[in-house]
Structure formats: C-alpha cells, structure tokens
Phi, psi and omega in degrees: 000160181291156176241128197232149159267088192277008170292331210283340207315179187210102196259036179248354151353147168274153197279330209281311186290349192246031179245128126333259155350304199289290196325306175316285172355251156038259180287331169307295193295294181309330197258333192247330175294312167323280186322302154319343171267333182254011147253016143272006166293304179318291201284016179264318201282301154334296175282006164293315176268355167291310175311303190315299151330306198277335170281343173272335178296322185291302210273307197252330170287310186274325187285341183301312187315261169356298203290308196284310168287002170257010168250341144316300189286322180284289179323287186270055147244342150277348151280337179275325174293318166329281170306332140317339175274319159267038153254338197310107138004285178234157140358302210271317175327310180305278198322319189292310177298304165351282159337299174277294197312351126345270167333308196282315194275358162257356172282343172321287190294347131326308178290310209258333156318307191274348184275356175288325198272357153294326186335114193268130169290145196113190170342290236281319205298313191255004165264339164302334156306300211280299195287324179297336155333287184269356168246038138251347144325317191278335200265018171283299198318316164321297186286348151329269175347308193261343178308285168332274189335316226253349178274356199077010204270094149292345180277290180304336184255010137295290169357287207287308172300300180286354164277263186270336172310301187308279201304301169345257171009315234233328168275331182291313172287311174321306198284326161300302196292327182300295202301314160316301199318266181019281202265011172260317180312303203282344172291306169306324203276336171299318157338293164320310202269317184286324123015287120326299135348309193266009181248323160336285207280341179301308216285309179324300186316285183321301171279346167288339175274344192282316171296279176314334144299332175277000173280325189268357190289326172283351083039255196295322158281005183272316187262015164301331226253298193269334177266291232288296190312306174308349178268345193274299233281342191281356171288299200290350187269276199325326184279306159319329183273320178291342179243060150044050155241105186290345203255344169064069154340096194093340215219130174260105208290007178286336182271354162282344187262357158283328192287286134033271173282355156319133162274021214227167172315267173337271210311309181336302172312291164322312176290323172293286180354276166348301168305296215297293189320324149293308196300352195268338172319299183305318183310310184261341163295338186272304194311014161293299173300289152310316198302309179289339175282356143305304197280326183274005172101028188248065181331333184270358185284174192184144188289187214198324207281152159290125160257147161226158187070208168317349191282318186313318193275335158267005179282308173310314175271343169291325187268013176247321198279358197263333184314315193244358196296320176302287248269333187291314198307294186314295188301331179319281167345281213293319197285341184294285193306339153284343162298286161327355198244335191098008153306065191284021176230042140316166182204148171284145172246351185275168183241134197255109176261157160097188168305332162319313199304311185316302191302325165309290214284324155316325183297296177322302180332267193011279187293322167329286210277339174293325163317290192290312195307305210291287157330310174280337170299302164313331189259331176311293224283338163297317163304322205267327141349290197286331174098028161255077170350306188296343194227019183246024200261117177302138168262301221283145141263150195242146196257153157045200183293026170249338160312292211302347175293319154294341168311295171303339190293289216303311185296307165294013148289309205300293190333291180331287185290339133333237164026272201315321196269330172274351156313289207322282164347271200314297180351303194297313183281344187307320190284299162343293186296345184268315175301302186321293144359273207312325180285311176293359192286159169071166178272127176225151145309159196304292173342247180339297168333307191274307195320308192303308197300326176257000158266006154280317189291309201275327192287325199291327212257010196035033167274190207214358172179123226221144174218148180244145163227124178265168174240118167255146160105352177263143169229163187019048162096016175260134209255094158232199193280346154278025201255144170207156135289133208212127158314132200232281196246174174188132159287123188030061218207121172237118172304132178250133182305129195096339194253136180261138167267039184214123176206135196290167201289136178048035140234119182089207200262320188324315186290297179329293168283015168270329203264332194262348194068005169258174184243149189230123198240112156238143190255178194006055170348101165282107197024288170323330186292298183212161185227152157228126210235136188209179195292341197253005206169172157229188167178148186259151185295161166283318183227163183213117182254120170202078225254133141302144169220134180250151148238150196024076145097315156332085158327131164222005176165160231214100160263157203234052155268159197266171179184120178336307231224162197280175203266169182239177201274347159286344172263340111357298191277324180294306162346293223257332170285339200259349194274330172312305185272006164290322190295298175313294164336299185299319168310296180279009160274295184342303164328315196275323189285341166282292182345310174286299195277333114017290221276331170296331176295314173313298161328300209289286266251309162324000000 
C-alpha cells in the first residue's frame, strides 16, 4: 500500500487556482464563448437574406402569379360566353351570358388592379402598359360581338369573333403568358437566392463548429497532463484493487504519491482512495472467503473479518441470510424445476421462517394465479385466431397488475370486432366507387352512359328496380318553363299505362326532388306507384329513393330506386359520394354532344 507523507501538503494555496472546477470554468468559457458569438453573427446575417428572398416571393411574385392566372381565367370565360352569345336561343340566355361576361370583366379589372401594385418600375411598367392596350381592344371588339349578337347579325358577330376579335384574344393572352412566365422565373430565382443563403449559412455553420472543435481538442490535451492523467492512474490503481491486486501491479506508485500531496480535488481523491483501499482490503478479503465457500456450496460458511460501523450490520446479516438461505434455495430449486418442466401446479413444499413465510405465499399466489391467467389467455388468444369476438372473452379472475391483461384481452376483442366491421363497411364502399368509375369511364353517350349508371346502382344496391331521369331544355344553369325530366333509362321498369315518364321541376317526387335539390326517402309506398314485376309475379317496393345528381350546383338529373327493404345509412352515404361524380360524368358527355354539334354548326356556317 502506499505510504504518502500528508506533512508535505502545503494549505496556503489560494483556493481559486487549486479548483478543478474553476480551471474547467475556464477552459469552457475560452473554447465556447467565442466560437458561439461568431456563428451566431453568421446565422443572424443568413437568415437576413434568406427573409429577404423569402419576402420577396410572398409579397411580390406570388400575389402577381395569382393575379395574373386569375385574369388569365377570366379572359377565357370572357371568350367562351362571347361565343355562347351568338349561339344563344333566347332572350333570357343572352342576359345570363351579358351577366357573367360582366361578372368576369369585373374580376379582370380586379385581378390586373392587384397585379399593378407589384410592378417594378421600368420594363415590367411599360409591357403591362402595351397589354392594357391591347386588351382594351379586345373587351372594345367584345362588346361589338355582342352588341351584333344581341341585333340578330349573328353572321357578323361569328365573323367578328373568330376574325380580329379572336386575334386581339389570342395576342392579350399571349402577352398574360410572357407575363406569368416572367413573375414565375423571378420567383424561381428567389428561391435559389434563398436556398442559397441556407446552403451559405450550413457550410458557415459548419466550419465555425469544426474550428471550435478543434479548439477544444487543444484545450483538453494541453490539461490532460494535469486533471485526465492523475484520474487515469487513480481509475486504474482502484481497478487493481477491485480484482484484490493489492500490489497494483504495473502501476507506479511515485505518481500515486504526487497524486496524494496535491492541494486541488485530485489530491482529495487520492487520499480517500488510500483510507478506503485499506479498510476495504480486509472487507474483501473475508467476502472472498464467503463468496468462495458460496460458491463451493457451502452454506454453512460465516464472516471472520472485524467489521466496524455500520459494516456490523452487514455481518449480521450476512450470518441470518446464510442461516436460512439453504432451506429457500432447495425449495426455490424444486419450484424452479416444475416450472421449467411445465408444471404450473408445483407448490413450495419446505417451511419457511421469518420474512421467508412472504416468498411461499407469493409463490403460492403466484403460481395459483399464473395457472389461471395462462388457461385464459390461451382460450382468448384462440378466439381471437379465429376472428371470433364470442370466444374472445376473458373468464378467469385476475388480480393486481394481471387486470391490464384483462383489460387488454377484453379490449382486443372489442377492438376486433370493430376494426372487422369498419374494414367490411370501407371495402364496401371503395369497391362501389371503383366499379362504378369503370362504368362511367371512356366516352359514352348520354344514353348508354345512363343505361349503365342505373343498372349498376340498383344491382350494387340489392334493389329491384331503378329509373334515370335526365334534364332537358336547360342551358347554362337557367331554369325555364321548357326544362322537364325525361325518362332516359331503367332497371327493371315495365312502362304502365297512366304513369308519365316526363315530368316538369315540382312535379311529382320526381320534379320535386329536381326543384329541392334533396333527396327523398318514402316508405310504404302505394300499390298503384311503381311495381316489380317477374315471370312468377309482382310486389310493390318497400321504400323509394329518390336522389338528384348535380354538377357546380346544377341539376342535371334525377335517379329513382326501389327496394324491398329500407337502405342502411351506409348505403345512403356511398349514395351521397358517388352522385357528384355520376353529375361530372353526365356533364361531360353532354357537354361532348353540344361541342359536335357547336363544331357542326360552325363547319355549315364556314
């Protein structure tokens, strides 16, 4: 052991330099504050020009973007009503278009008010000038057109729209696309520059943390010498000492005895080091001694070493714990080994004194209660295999922290039979939405197109009989005294003498639910309404369904089905996703079928 002369210390040191602590302080403050002040400069100065780049894209690029496609969107709605005006029918057709083109040419002038005040003086000021030019040529030529239109010259104001109108149009958009292009480019590029800021300030980052590490390395090796080595040699004398090499093998004790006469936290160590390794010498040699007489299997060993202080108390207890420690062990053993075996109706069979009596009776619980938890968990986890709620019930009772298993059990049933029932349900409608698609898909006629959409819906739906009523006689969202619903298609539908398949807006359920925009559910239904009819019979429906389908708002037709039995609110709701899209379908074959003829009158007129 060491022999240290503690006469030599020397306590007149000033406390601050013989601090440890202080020195760290220190070295801390030198290696972190700098380097932190100058890449929070770096990261002040980045994220200035990242705001900036990023304020000019918010403020000035993007509402210009906006502005400009929404005066893009307006021109051509002012040209498609232009043309819908010398096609117009009628009086009232004319006004409703007048009206929107109105509506458009004031969102025009909205849109190019707010795309001004981004404008940069210079270039962008005089080609936005040059396009305001010229698109007061086009809405001059424009009100020409309608003007013509609205006298019947319908030949001059066909003319006049696809000639100098059209180009004017066709030069006003072009010059909105340079201008989009533009404020789209100046957009990217702001991007880039902010992008560029944050790649700036990363590399920045980056090397001011690479420099400050290296600061700390030097750091830390310049004061290895005086803290880290004196802790290594008193780690490694203390690691001798934990495997009993008393002699510290390897280790030169003249640097423990510099360590020792140190006034700082290290020397402090040293010396506790010293007390403790003798008295703990003796300490281990007697646990040494038990351990080994433990280890050969010898219960009957007892400590031998003087303990003192509190050390009394582990003597003492070491010689009550070896006293009773054989009779535990054995039953423990025995209890083990029926566990391992797969016995859960082992029992401790030895008598247990003391504080011992508890570890029986836990044992008893125990096994008692592991017995049952383990049998019910096994008949749970087969219900639960099986997809079967009913056998997926917990029985046994369970104690203590053996509830949340029932809990947990009772709850993955619960869970279970959920889950299973809202798969089924989504399936149902997903697949409904998927099939359907496939029917309405590709260019079809109106005809076929409706022929499919209700014999898909009455079959997908186990109804028994389905009718499409299409709307005729309306253009461009206008409701007048020739607009009817007209029977188009049918499912199982046998026409009855008396029952009409044409029926005007609020007449019969038909009308009715076209004029409310709702859907209408009637139960019991009378004999004389509608029928279903088959080779062996007839039977009147249980319920009548009778839902509109719109596109942007708009009725564009009405299906009607029967059914034994009333609908469940899932098929109701699959009902209510699907009808938009039957209205975009319909809409667009219509839509293809004006378009041919639109393009034949033109062709004749040409």
């Amino acid at each position: 052991m060491i022999n240290a002369n503690y006469s030599q210390l020397n306590t007149e040191k000033f406390f601050f330099f013989r601090s440890i602590r202080s020195k760290l302080i220190l070295m801390f403050l030198a290696a972190s504050v700098i380097p932190l002040a100058i890449l929070g400069s770096v990261a002040i100065i980045q994220l200035y020009f990242a705001k900036t780049a990023t304020f000019e894209v918010t403020e000035n690029y993007l509402p210009s973007i906006i502005n400009l496609n929404n005066a893009e969107n307006a021109l051509m709605h002012i040209i498609e009503a232009q043309k819908n005006h010398i096609i117009a029918p009628d009086d009232a057709t004319m006004r409703a278009l007048e009206n929107k083109i109105e509506a458009q040419q004031q969102i025009l002038t909205k849109a190019l008010a707010g795309f001004e005040i981004t404008l940069d003086e210079g270039k962008e000021t005089e080609a936005f000038e040059k396009f305001q030019h010229i698109l007061d040529d086009f809405l001059r030529l424009n009100n020409q057109v309608i003007l013509l239109s609205q006298k019947n010259e319908d030949d001059k104001a066909q003319a006049l729209s696809i000639g100098k109108a059209n180009d004017i149009f066709q030069e006003t958009l072009a010059l909105t696309e340079i201008m989009l292009e533009t404020n789209v480019v100046g957009s990217e590029n702001a991007k880039i520059a902010t992008n560029t800021a944050a790649h700036t300030g990363v590399m920045l980052t980056l090397i001011v943390s690479i420099v400050a590490m290296i600061i700390v390395i030097m750091l830390a090796i310049l004061i290895a010498n005086s803290i880290a080595k004196p802790i290594l040699v008193i780690t490694s004398a203390a690691r001798k000492l934990a495997t009993d090499d008393a002699t510290l093998t390897g280790i030169d004790t003249t640097e423990l005895d510099k360590i020792i006469i140190r006034q700082d936290e290290i020397g402090d160590i040293g010396r506790a080091y010293d007390t403790l390794a003798r008295y703990f010498k003796a300490l281990s040699e007697d646990f040494v001694q038990v351990s080994q007489g433990l280890a050969a299997g010898n219960l009957r060993v007892t400590p031998k070493a003087e303990y003192k202080g509190d050390f009394i108390q582990v003597k003492n207890a070491l010689e009550m714990a070896l006293a009773n420690l054989r009779l535990v062990i054995e039953d423990i053993v025995q209890v083990s080994q029926g566990l391992a075996a797969g016995n859960l109706r082992v029992m401790p069979q030895a008598e247990y004194n003391g504080d011992f009596i508890q570890i029986k009776n836990a044992l008893e619980t125990a096994l008692s209660d592991l017995l049952q938890v383990i049998e019910d968990i096994v008949q749970v986890s087969q219900g639960l295999a099986d997809g079967s709620s009913q056998h997926a019930t917990a029985k046994a009772e369970y104690r203590g922290d053996f509830i949340q298993i029932k809990n947990a059990l009772e709850t993955a049933a619960v869970k279970l039979t959920e889950a299973m029932g809202q798969n089924a349900i989504q399936n149902w409608i997903k697949t409904g939405q998927t099939q359907l698609n496939e029917q309405i898909s590709g260019e079809q006629d109106v005809m076929t197109l409706a022929k499919n959409i209700i014999t898909f819906l009455t079959t997908y739906l186990e109804s028994q009989v389905g009718v499409f009523y299409l709307l005729e006689g309306e253009e461009e969202g206008d409701i007048g005294e020739n607009v009817s619903l007209k029977l188009l298609a049918s499912y199982a539908h046998t026409q009855r003498k008396g029952i009409n398949n044409k029926f005007k807006l609020g007449e019969g359920l038909v009308g009715q639910a076209a004029l409310e925009k709702q859907t209408l559910i009637i139960n019991d239904l009378p004999e004389d309404y509608i029928c279903v009819q088959s080779g062996l019979g007839e039977a009147v429906p249980k319920q009548l369904l009778v839902m509109p389908f719109m596109y942007e708002n708009a009725v564009k037709g009405v299906i009607e089905i029967g059914s034994f039995y009333e609908m469940t609110d899932v098929q109701l709701e699959w009902l209510d996703q699907v009808m938009p899209n039957i209205g975009i379908a319909v809409n667009t074959a219509n839509s293809r079928t004006q378009m041919q003829a639109l393009l034949q009158q033109t062709n004749a007129t040409i």
